[in-house]
C-alpha positions as CSV (number, residue, x, y, z in Angstrom):
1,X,60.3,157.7,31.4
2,X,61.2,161.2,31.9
3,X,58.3,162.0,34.7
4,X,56.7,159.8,37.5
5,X,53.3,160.3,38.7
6,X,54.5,161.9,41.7
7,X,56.1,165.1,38.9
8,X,52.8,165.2,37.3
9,X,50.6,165.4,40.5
10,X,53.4,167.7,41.7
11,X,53.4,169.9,38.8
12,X,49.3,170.2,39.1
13,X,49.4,171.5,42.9
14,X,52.0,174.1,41.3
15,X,49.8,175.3,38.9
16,X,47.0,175.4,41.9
17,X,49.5,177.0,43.8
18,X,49.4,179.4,41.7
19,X,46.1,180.4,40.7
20,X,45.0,180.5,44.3
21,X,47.6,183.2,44.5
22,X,46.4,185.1,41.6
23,X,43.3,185.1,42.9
24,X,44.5,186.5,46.1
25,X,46.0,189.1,44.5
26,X,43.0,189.7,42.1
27,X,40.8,189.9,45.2
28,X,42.9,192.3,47.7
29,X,43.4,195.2,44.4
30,X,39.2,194.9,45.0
31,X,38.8,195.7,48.2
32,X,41.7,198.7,48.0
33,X,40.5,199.8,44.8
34,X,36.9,199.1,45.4
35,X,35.5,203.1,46.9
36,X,37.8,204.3,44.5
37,X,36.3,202.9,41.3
38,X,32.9,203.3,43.4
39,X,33.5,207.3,43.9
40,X,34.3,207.6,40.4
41,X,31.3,206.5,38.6
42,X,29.1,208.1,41.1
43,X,31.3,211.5,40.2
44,X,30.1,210.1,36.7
45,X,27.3,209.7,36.9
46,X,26.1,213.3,39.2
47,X,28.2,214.8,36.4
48,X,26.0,213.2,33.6
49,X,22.6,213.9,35.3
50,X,23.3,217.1,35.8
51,X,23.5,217.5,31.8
């Protein structure tokens, strides 16, 4: 046997590990980016009323 139980429960906290990071990430570009994407589309969108 090339892996144990203990690798395969391992490998699955990795992965975990991982996606919680991601999602960190993921979350802390919203809230910098957030009023900036905001201010755009109301620039937008007085710009398209005004048409």
């Amino acid at each position: 046997m090339l892996f144990s139980k203990e690798e395969k429960g391992q490998g699955l906290v990795e992965y975990a590990f991982i996606l919680v990071l991601v999602a960190i990430v993921v979350l802390v570009a919203l809230l910098v980016l957030g009023p900036v994407i905001g201010n755009t589309f109301s620039l937008i969108n007085s710009s398209l009323s005004k048409v």
